[in-house]
N, C-alpha and C positions, 0 to 999 in steps of 0.2 A: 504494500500500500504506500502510495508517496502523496503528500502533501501537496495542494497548489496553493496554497498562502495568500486563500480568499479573492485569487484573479479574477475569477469569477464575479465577483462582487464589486471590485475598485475599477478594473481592467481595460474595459469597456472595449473588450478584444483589441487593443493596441498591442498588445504580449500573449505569447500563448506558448505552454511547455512543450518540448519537441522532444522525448528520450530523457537525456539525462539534462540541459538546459533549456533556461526562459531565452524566449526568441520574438523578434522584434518582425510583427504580424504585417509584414509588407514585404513587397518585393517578393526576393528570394526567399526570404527570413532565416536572416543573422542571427547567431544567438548573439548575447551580448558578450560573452564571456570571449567570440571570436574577436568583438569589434574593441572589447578591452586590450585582448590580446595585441592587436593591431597597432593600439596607440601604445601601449605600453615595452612597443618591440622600437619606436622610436626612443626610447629613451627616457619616455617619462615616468614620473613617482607618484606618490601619493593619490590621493583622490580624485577621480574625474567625474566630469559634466560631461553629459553625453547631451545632445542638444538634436529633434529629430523636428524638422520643419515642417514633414507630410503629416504632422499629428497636429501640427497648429493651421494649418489648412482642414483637416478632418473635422475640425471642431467649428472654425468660423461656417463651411460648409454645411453642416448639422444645423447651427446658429438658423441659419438665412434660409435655408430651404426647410425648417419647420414652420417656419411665418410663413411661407409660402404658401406651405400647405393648407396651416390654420386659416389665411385669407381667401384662398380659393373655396376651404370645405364653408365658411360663412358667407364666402361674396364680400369681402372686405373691405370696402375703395380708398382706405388709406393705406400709405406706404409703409415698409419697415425698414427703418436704417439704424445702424449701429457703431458705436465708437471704442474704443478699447482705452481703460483709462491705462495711463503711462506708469500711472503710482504701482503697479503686480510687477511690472518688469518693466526699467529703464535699459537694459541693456543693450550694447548695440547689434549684438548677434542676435539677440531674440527680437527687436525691432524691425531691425531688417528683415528678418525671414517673415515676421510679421507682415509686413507689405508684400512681398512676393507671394506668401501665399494666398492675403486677400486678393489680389488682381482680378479685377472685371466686377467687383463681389462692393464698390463703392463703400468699403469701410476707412472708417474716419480713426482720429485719436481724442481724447481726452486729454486736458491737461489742468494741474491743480498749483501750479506755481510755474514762474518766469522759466527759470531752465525748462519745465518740461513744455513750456508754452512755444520758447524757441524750437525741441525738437519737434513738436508735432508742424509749425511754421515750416519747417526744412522737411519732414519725411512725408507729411498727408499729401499722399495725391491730389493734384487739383481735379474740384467738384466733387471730394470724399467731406465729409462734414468734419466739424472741431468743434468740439463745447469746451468751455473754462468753467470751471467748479475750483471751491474752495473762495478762502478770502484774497482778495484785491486788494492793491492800493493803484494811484494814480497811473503811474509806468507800468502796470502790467495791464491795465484796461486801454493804453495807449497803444501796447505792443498789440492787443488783439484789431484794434483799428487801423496798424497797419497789413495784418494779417490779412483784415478786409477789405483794405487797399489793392493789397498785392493779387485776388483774385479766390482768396480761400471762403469757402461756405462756415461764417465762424458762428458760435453764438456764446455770449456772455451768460453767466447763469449768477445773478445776484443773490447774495446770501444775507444782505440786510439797505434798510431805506439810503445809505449812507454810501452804499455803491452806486447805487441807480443816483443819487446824486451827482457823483462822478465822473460815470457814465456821460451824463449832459454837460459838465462842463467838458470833460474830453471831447465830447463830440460839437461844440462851439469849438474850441481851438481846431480839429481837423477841417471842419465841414464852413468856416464861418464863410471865405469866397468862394466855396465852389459851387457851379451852376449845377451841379450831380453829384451831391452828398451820398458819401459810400459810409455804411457804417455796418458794424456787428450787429446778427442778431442780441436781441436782450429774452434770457430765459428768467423766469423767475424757480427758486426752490421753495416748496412748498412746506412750509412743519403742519404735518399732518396727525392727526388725534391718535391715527390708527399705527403702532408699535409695533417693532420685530419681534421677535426672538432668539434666544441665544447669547452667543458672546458680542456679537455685535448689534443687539438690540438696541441700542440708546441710539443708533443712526435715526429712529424713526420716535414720533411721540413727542407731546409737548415741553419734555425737556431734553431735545435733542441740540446738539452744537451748530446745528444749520439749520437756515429756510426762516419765511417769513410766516406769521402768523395769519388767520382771514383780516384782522384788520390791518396789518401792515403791504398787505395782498391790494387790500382798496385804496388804498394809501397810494401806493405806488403805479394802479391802473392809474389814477390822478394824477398825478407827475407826470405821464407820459404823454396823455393828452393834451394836459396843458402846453407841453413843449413839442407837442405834434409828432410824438414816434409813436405812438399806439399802433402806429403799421410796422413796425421795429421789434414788438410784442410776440415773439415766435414758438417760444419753447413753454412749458411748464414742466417741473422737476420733481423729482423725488425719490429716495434711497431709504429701504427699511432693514439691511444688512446686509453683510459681505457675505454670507455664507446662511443662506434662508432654508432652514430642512425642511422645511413643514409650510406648506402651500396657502393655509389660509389667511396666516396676517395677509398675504400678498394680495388674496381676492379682495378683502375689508379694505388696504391702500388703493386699490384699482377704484373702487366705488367712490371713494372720497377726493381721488385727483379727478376722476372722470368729472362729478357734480362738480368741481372747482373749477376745469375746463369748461364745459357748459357754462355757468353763468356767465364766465368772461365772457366766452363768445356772444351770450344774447348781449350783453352789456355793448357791444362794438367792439371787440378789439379782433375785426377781421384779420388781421396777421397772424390769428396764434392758429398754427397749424400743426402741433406736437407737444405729446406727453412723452417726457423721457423717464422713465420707469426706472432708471440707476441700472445698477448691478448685482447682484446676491445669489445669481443661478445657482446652485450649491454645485459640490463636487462630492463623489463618492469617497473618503476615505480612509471607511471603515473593511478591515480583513475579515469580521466576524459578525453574521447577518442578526445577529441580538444588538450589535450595536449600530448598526446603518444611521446613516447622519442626515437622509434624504427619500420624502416620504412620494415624491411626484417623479413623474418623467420629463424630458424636454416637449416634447409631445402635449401634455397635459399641461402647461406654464405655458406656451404658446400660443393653446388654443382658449387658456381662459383669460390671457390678455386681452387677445381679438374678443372675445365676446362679451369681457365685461365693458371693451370701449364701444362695442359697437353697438349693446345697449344702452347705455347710456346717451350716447348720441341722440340713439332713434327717441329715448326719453324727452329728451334736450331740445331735438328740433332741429340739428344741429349737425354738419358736417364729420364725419369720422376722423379723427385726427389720425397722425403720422405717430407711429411707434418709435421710440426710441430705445437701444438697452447698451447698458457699458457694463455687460457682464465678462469681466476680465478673467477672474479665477477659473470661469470656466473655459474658455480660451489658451490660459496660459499654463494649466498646474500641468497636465498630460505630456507637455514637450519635452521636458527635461528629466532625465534619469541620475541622479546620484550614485557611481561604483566606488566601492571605498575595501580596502585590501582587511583581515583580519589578522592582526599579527600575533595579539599570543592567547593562547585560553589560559586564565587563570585558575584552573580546576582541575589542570592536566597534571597535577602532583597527586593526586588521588587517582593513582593507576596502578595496578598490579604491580609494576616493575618497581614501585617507590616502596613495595613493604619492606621492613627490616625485623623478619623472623626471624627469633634464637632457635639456638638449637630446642630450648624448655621453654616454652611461652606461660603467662597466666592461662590460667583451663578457661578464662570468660573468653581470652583471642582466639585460643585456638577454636574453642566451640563456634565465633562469627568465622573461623578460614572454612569451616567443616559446613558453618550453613551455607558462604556464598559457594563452595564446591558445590557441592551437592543439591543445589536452588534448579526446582525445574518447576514448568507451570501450574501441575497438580498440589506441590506445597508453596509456591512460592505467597503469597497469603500470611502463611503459618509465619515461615522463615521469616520473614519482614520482620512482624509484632518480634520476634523472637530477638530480634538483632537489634531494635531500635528499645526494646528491654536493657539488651547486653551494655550497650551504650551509655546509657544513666549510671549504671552499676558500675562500670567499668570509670567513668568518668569522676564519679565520686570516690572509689578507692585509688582517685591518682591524687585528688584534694587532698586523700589522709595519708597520703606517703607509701601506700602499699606498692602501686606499681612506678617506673619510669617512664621515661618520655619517650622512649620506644614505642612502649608497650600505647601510649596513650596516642602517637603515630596510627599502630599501625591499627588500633582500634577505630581513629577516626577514616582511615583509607578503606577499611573492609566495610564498616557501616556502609559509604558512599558507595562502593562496589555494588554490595547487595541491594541500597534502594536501586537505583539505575539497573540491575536486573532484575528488580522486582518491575520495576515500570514498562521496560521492554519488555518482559515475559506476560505481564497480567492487559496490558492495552488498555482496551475501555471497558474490560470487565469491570474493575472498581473504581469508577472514574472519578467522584467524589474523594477514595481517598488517596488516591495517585496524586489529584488536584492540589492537595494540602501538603504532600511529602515533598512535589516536584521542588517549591520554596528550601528546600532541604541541599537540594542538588543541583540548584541553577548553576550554569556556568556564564561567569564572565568572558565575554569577547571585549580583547582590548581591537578597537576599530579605526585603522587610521587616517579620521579626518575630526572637524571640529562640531558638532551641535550647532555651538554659539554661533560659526559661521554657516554654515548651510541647513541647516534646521531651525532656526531662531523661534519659531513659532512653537516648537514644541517645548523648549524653554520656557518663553515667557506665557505660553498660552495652554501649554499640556495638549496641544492639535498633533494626533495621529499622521503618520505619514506611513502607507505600506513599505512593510521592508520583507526582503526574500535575497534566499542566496542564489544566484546565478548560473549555478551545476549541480554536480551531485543529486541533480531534482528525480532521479529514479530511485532513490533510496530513500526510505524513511527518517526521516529527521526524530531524534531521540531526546537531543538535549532541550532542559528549559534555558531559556536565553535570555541575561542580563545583555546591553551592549554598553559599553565606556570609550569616551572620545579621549584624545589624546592631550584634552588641553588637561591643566591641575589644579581642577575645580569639582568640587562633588555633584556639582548640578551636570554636570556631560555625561550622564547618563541619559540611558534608555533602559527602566526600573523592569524587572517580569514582573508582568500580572496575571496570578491565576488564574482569572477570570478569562482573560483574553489573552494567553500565554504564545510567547512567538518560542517555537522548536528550532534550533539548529541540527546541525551537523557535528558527528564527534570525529573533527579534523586532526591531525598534526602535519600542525601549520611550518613544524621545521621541515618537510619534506615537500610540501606544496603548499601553495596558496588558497586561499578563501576568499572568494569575492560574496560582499551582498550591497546587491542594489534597493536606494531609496527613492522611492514614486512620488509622482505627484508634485514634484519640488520643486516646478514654473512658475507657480506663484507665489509672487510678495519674499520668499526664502532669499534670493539670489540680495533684494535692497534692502532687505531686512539685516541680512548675515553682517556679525560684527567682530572685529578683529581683535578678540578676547585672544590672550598670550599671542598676539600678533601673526595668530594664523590665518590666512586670506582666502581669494576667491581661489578656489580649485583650479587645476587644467580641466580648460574645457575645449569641445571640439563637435564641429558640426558631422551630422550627418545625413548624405543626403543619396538618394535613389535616381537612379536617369531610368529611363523608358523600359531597358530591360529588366528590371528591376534588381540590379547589382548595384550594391553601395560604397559608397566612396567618405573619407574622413577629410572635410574642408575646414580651413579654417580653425586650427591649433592655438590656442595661447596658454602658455602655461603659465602657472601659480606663478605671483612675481619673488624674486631674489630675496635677501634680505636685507640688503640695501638699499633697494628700492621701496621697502615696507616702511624702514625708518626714516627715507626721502619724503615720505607720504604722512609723514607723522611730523615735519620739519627740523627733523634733524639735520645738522650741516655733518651729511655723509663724509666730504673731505677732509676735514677735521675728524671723523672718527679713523675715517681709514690711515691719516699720517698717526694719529694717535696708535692705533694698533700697532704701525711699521713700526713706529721709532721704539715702542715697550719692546720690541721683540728683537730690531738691533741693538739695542740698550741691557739687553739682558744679561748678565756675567753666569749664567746656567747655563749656557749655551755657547760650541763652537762657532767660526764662521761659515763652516759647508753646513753645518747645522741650523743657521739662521735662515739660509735662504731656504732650505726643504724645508722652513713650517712655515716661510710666508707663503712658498706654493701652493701649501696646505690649504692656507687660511684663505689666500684670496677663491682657492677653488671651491670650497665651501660659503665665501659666500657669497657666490654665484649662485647656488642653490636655495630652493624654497623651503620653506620650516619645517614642513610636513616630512615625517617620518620614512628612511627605507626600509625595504623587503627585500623579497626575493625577485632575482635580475628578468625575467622573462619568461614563458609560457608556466602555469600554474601545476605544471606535475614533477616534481622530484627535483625541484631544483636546488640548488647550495643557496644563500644566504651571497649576500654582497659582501 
């Protein structure tokens, strides 16, 4: 029996096990372990980003052709367009492929601050749309009118009376001589009654950090009029969480933007042609179907957009508005794959070969050698209680001086033996108390990359990300599995949970390698990740499929030096590096053939990135670097 580590559930067939590895469901299909292998025979170390563009086109594709659908199955005569907010992923690898994979598909960007306003200025296709969310000041509602200068379809999405303010004087100084005043859509964000759930619930609700209020709503249709942009009036707004599992707050926000839209519209403000609906598509990802994070389908979110706007409308009297969605996570978490090498198990001291039996043992050790010998499945039940007995007894007569540290060794090695054969031997017969002993024989995996930097979320937010090993998947995974990151902090863990226990592999990893890959970790992870003991962004490296469906490894950059880290931190590199020269010519411990073979050293080290070596190239039997 082998494990598939809940692909089924997260997966959403982008991977699928092929024999003994996970394999990347396109093309040819790669495993990964081959395309690790690939990069890793260039030379590189530590942890890699695997970066897959046909996943981020799969997704925006899904995106837009279920509006499709949902508009045809109702007759729907408004449009759906969609923007990808910047904040999941600023990076330039994952932006770029971004644009190439929306192509023809009129997707826009989102931007929530100056930088990200300039890149979406520079990457959004012209006639792909741009909204600005978040808070403004004067210059960044300036850069969006020249945005709309320059020919881009933008729209401002004011977050209080004080921008819309703004707003009009920027738009006096741009617009004051021209005979053909060009200016930005103006959105409004709505704070709506109707609240999320979740971690990110306070996005929505009366005491939420954005959007105007119904009176600040009439407030501001009144400014516009007065200053004659009520035809400038485009957008309406609103976001009830990043990650919405459960469908119905969304329906209760639909009803309460929809009525919000309606009255404007009877009110005159013929311009507004769109409700942008935010983001919060959830993602799957949970390993284990007790815990699923998401109660709707795409299909189902799509189709009750469309219908609750297009009741409304028919309510209203009133034209069907333009869709909008800046669902990012779901776009961007699926691209990127996390491999990270496992370098040592710290539980691999409790092995047979570690006993140190006397020739005369206490009769309590010898009786645990006698039960894990002789442990087979019709006693293995018996044996257990019997040895996790021997245990106590044993561990108190080392309190009272009766036995040595031998003995109190090899008592704790045989105990570990015998559960781990009991748990192999008995499966799900007693799965209750397998559940409670596993805690007993977890093994740590030291794993070399950082949490803090490429997981951040599960740090600060305890957010599940699927993890699985990348071979060995023909064989039953045995061990319960702690994982520990390499920085040296207690919190770089990844804790087992009985409840939802991830099983490894019982490896030794001095003779090969271990890879496990981490899902899901396109979004927000990559501008989240923080450079706790100044461990950085991984190497990363594109991948990409041509027609035949053979894949090719574009686009490499690997983890920066570590003078580049402290360049980044503002340190004056030069200064450290004469500092190190001169301590080491300086040194009276040292010859002069001997000075220059540890500046070799040093400079060749540090050229290299923080992150930990392993073993030199393909993962079976290899030596140690």
């Amino acid at each position: 029996m082998r494990a598939d580590y809940g692909l089924s559930i997260w997966g959403e067939e982008n991977f699928v096990i092929e024999g003994d590895t996970v394999n990347v469901n396109h093309g040819r299909c790669p495993s990964l372990l081959e395309i690790t292998s690939a990069v890793r025979e260039q030379g590189y170390r530590g942890p890699l980003l695997l970066r897959f563009p046909h996943l981020i086109r799969k997704q925006i594709d899904t995106l837009f052709d279920t509006f499709a659908a949902a508009r045809e199955e109702f007759g729907y005569r408004g449009e759906f367009r969609a923007v990808f907010p910047l904040k999941v992923n600023q990076y330039p690898h994952f932006v770029e492929g971004l644009i190439e994979a929306s192509e023809g598909r009129n997707y826009g960007l989102e931007a929530g601050s100056k930088a990200e306003l300039i890149i979406a200025m520079a990457k959004t296709p012209m006639g792909a749309p741009i909204t600005v969310n978040g808070f403004k000041d004067r210059e960044m509602i300036a850069l969006a009118f020249i945005a709309a200068k320059s020919g881009h379809r933008i729209v401002v999405t004011i977050e209080g009376i004080n921008e819309l303010e703004t707003i009009i004087e920027v738009n006096r100084e741009f617009n004051a001589d021209s005979p053909d005043p060009v200016a930005p859509g103006i959105g409004m964000r709505i704070r709506l009654h109707s609240a999320g759930i979740g971690t990110w619930a306070k996005s929505g609700g009366y005491s939420s950090k954005f959007g105007l209020t119904s009176t600040e709503l009439l407030e501001a249709y009144e400014m516009l009029r007065r200053e004659n942009l009520l035809d400038n009036l485009a957008m309406l707004h609103f976001h009830i969480g990043s990650q919405m599992g459960q469908i119905g707050p969304l329906k209760k926000a639909l009803r309460e933007a929809g009525n919000l839209y309606g009255e404007l519209k009877r009110r005159g403000a013929d311009g507004l042609r769109a409700i942008n609906i935010g983001g919060g598509l959830a993602v799957e990802y949970s390993q284990h179907h007790r815990g699923t994070h998401r109660n709707y389908s795409i299909k189902e979110f799509a189709n009750d957009v469309v219908f609750a706007m297009q009741e409304i409308a028919r309510q209203k009297g009133v034209e069907e508005p333009d869709i909008f969605t800046e669902s990012g996570r779901f776009v961007a978490a699926s691209h990127s794959v996390l491999v990270a090498p496992v370098l040592e198990l710290f539980g691999q001291e409790y092995h047979e070969r570690s006993l140190r039996l006397k020739e005369e043992n206490p009769p309590l050790v010898q009786e645990l050698y006698a039960l894990y010998e002789s442990m087979q499945r019709g006693n293995a039940r018996e044996y257990l209680h019997d040895a996790l007995d021997h245990l106590e007894s044993l561990l108190t007569l080392f309190d009272l001086g009766y036995i040595d540290l031998e003995d109190r060794s090899n008592t704790e090695i045989l105990v570990h033996l015998i559960v781990k054969k009991a748990i192999r031997l008995l499966d799900s017969d007693e799965a209750e108390e397998l559940r409670k002993l596993q805690n007993r024989i977890q093994e740590k995996y030291l794993v070399n990359f950082s949490i803090f930097q490429s997981l951040p979320d599960f740090w600060g937010l305890r957010q599940h990300f699927p993890v699985m090993p990348i071979h060995h998947l023909s064989h039953r995974p045995t061990r319960p599995a702690s994982l520990w990151d390499i920085t040296c902090d207690s919190d770089g863990e990844i804790a087992f949970d009985a409840q939802e226990p991830l099983l490894l592999h019982d490896i030794d990893v001095e003779r090969e390698e271990y890879f496990l890959a981490f899902f899901l970790t396109g979004a927000y992870q990559e501008v989240l990740g923080m450079r706790h003991n100044l461990f950085t962004h991984p190497t990363e490296a594109v991948v990409r499929f041509d027609e035949e469906g053979e894949y090719r490894i574009e686009e490499l950059i690997e983890a920066q030096n570590l003078m580049d880290v402290l360049d980044d931190l503002d340190y004056d590199t030069g200064r450290i590096d004469k500092a190190l020269k001169s301590r080491i010519e300086d040194s009276p411990l040292v010859g002069e053939a001997e000075k220059q073979e540890l500046l070799g050293k040093l400079y060749l080290y540090l050229s290299e990135n923080s992150y930990l070596k392993t073993i030199q190239s393909t993962p079976v039997k290899e030596q140690r670097q």
